[in-house]
C-alpha positions in Angstrom: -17.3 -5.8 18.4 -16.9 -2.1 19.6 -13.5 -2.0 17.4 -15.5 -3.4 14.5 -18.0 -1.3 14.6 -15.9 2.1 15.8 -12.9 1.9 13.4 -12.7 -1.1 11.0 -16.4 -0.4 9.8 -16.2 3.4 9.1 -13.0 2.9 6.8 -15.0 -0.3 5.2 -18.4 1.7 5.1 -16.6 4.5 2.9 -15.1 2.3 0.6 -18.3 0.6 0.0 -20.0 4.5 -0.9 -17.1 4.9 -3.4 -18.1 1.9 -5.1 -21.6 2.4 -4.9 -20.8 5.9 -6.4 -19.2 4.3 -9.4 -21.6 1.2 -9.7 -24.5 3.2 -10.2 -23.1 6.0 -12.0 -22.8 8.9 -10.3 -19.0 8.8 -10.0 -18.1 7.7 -13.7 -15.3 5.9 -14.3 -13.2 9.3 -15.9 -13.9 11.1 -12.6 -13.2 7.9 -10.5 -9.9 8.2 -12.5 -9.6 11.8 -11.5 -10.1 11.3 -7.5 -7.7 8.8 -8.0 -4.5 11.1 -9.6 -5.6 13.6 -7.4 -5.3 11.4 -4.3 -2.3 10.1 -5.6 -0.3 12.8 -7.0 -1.6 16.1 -4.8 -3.6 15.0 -1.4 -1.4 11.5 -0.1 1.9 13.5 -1.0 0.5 16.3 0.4 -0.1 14.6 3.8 3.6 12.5 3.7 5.1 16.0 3.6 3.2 17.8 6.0 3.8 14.6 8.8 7.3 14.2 7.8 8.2 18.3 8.1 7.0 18.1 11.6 10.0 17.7 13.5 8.0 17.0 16.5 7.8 13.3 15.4 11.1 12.4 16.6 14.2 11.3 15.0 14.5 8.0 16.4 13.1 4.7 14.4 13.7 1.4 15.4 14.6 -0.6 12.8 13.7 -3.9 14.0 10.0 -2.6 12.4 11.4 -2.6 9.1 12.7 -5.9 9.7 9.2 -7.4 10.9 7.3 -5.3 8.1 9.3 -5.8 5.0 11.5 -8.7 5.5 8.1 -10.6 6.3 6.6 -8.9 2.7 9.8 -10.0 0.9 8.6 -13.6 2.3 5.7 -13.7 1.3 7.0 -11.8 -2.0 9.0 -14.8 -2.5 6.8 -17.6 -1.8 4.3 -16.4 -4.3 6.7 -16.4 -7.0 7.9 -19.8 -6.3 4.3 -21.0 -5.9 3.0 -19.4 -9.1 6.1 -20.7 -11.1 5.1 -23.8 -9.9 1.3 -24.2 -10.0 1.1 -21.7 -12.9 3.6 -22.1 -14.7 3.8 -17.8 -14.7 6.4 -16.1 -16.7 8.6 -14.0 -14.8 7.3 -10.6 -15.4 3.3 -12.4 -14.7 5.3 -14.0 -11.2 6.7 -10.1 -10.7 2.8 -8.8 -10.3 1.9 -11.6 -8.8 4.6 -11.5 -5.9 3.6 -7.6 -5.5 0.5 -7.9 -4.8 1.3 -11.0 -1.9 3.6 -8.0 -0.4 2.3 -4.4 -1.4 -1.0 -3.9 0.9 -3.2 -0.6 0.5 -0.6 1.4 3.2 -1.2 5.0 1.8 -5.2 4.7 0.7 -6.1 2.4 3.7 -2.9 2.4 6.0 -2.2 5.7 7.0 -5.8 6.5 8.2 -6.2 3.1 10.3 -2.9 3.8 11.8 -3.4 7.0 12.7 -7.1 7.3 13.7 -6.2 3.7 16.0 -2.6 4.9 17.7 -2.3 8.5 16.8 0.0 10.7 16.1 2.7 8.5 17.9 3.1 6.3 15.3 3.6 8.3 12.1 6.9 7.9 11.3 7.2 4.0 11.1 3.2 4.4 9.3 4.9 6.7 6.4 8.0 4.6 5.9 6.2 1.4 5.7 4.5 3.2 2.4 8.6 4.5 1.9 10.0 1.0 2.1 7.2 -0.5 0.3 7.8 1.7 -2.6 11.8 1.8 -2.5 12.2 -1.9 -2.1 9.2 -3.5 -4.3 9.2 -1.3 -7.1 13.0 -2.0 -8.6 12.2 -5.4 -7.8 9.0 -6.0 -9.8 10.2 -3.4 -12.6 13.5 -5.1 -13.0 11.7 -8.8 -13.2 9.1 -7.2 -15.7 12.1 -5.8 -17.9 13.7 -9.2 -17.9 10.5 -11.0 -18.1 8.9 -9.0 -21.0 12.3 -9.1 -23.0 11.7 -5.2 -22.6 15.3 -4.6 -22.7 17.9 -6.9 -23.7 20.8 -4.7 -21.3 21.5 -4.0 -17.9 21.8 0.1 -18.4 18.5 -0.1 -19.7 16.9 -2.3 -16.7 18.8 0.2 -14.5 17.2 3.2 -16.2 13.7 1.5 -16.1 14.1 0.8 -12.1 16.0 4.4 -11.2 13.2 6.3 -12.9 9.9 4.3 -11.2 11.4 5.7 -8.0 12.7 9.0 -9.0 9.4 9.8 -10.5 7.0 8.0 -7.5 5.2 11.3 -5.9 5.1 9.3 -1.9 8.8 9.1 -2.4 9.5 12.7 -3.6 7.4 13.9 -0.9 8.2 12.2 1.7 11.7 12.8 1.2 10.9 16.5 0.9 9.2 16.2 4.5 12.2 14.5 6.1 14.5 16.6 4.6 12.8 20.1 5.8 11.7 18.1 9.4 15.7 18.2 9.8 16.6 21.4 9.0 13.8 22.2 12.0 12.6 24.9 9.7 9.6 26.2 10.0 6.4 26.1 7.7 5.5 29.7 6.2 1.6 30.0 7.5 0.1 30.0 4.0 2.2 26.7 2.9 1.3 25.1 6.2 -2.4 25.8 5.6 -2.1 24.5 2.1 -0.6 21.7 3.3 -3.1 20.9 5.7 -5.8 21.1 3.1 -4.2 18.4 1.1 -3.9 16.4 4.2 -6.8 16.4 5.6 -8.3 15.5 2.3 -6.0 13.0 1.4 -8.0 9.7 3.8 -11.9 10.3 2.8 -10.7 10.9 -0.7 -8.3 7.8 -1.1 -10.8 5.5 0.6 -13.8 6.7 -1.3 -11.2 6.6 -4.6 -10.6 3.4 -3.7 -14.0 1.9 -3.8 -14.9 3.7 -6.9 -12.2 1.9 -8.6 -13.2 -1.9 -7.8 -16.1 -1.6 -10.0 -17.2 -3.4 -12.7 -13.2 -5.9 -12.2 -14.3 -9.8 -12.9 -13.9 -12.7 -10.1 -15.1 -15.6 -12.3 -11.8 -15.9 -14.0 -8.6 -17.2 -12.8 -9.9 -18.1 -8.8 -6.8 -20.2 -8.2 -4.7 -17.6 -8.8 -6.5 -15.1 -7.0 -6.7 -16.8 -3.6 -2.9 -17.6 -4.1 -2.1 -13.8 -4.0 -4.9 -13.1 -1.5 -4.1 -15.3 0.7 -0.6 -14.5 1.0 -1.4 -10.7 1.0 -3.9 -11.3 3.9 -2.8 -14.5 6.1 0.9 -15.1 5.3 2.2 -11.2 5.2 0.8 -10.7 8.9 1.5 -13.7 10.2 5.0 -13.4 9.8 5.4 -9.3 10.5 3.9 -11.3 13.8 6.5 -13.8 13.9 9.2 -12.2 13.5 8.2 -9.3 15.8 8.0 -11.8 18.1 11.0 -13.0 17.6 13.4 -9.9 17.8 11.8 -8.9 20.8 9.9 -5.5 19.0 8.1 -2.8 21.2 4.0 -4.3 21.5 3.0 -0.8 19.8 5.2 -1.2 16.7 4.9 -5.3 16.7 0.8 -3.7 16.1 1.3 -1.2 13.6 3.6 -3.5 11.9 1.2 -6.4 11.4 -2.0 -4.4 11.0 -0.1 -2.9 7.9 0.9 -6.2 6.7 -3.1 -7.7 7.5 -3.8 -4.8 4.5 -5.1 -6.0 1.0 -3.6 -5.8 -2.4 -3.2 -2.1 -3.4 -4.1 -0.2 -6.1 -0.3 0.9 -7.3 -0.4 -3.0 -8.4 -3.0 -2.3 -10.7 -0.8 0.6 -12.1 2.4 -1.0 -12.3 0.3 -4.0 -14.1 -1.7 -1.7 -16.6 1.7 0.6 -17.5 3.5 -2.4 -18.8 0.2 -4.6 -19.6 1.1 -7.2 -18.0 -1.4 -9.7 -15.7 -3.7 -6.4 -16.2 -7.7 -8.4 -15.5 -6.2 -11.0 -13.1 -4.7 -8.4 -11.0 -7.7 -5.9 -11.3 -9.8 -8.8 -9.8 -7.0 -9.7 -7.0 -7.7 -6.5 -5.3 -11.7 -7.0 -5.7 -11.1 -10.0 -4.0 -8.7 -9.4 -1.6 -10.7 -6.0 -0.5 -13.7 -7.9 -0.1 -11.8 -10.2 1.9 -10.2 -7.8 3.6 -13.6 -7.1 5.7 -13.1 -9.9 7.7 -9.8 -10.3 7.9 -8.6 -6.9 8.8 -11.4 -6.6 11.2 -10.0 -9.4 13.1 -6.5 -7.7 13.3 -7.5 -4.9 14.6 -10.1 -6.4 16.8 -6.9 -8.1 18.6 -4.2 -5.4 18.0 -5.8 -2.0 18.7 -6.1 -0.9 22.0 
């Protein structure tokens, strides 16, 4: 109860203002939109760089975490393709989306600022390159099975293009890159960037949560339930449960097996709703996945951390 109520309900508490901001109005949806690019494209880039540029961090990563993060996401990426194909008889570009959202959780709006407000600063580099790995392995994925699926492109060069430039052009990837690469030249900040930096940072986890919230209103639940729980519950219940498994099973440090299946307890993020609305495809049944999951989400992640945070 005292984890509930001192970290799990804060971060739910400031989502629920961002949507009550937008449900009644006084963030409208074109300045919901706004918080949104700005989180996205200026504050959560902004705070990637600034953690990565800090050599302090370390260089060393275990890579067993990646292992126990995204080979359990690609899991559960899998089974929900093979069980929409199945049950829904989904297209492949519908079964793309639909296996992104059972492995993409809200790492940068929601992740980053549960990670680091519950472990601290210990922690950062495997809580950035879970939002790294999410993007570099997911994206070419999805974008290549929504190119095939759509009959966007009938050639390989043009799939290739399609996947090269949603990661080239992906501002958590440019930045974070950015970071890593001045963190290794142990250069240091000049004062004025390091304050604007800081800025951004600091901004980037009220912001994104409250952006967050704003954007869940007025997305439908009455349509398509089957569907939804499908992608939910894989997001929610199957994700973790095998970051936790196979954790287990390679023997990973207790404070990264935590970090690693808190991340994957996460629900559906928002870039699914993106990547679904820039090639309109799935666009209302995903919208109303991350509702759901979100809502969800209260319980579920609550429980995570109430048995994985210290």
């Amino acid at each position: 109860m005292e984890t509930l109520l001192n970290i799990s309900l804060p971060f739910f508490a400031l989502i629920g203002t961002g949507f009550a901001a937008g449900h009644y109005g006084i963030l409208p949806p074109a300045a919901a939109a706004g918080l949104n690019a700005f989180v996205f494209r200026f504050a959560l880039p902004g705070m990637l760089f600034m953690k990565m540029a800090d050599a302090s961090i370390g260089a060393d990563f275990d890579w067993g975490f990646v292992l126990a993060y995204s080979g359990a996401g690609l899991i559960s990426f899998a089974v929900c393709v093979i069980a929409g194909r199945l049950l829904f008889r989904s297209r492949l570009d519908i079964s793309g989306i639909q296996g992104m959202a059972a492995a993409f959780g809200n790492v940068g709006y929601m992740g980053l600022p549960i990670i680091l407000a519950v472990f601290g600063e210990k922690v950062v580099l495997p809580a950035v390159m879970v939002i790294v790995f999410d993007h570099v392995l997911l994206l070419p994925l999805v974008t290549a099975m929504i190119q095939i699926g759509g009959g966007r492109h009938a050639s390989a060069s043009g799939i290739l293009r399609a996947v090269a430039l949603a990661v080239a052009r992906n501002p958590l990837i440019i930045a974070t890159a950015l970071g890593l690469l001045w963190g290794g030249l142990h250069l240091p900040l000049p004062a004025p960037v390091a304050a604007f930096g800081n800025l951004l940072a600091n901004a980037a986890a009220p912001c994104a949560l409250f952006a967050l919230g704003a954007t869940l209103v007025g997305r439908p639940l009455s349509a398509g339930f089957p569907e939804l729980a499908l992608m939910s519950a894989c997001k929610l219940l199957l994700h973790p449960l095998l970051a936790f498994g196979i954790a287990t099973l390679i023997g990973l440090d207790p404070l990264l097996r935590a970090v690693a299946v808190i991340e994957a307890s996460l629900p559906i993020a928002t870039n699914v709703f993106i990547m679904a609305r820039a090639y309109d495809v799935y666009v209302e049944r995903t919208s109303s996945a991350i509702l759901f999951s979100t809502i969800c989400a209260v319980v579920t992640v609550s429980a995570v951390l109430a048995v994985f945070a210290p």
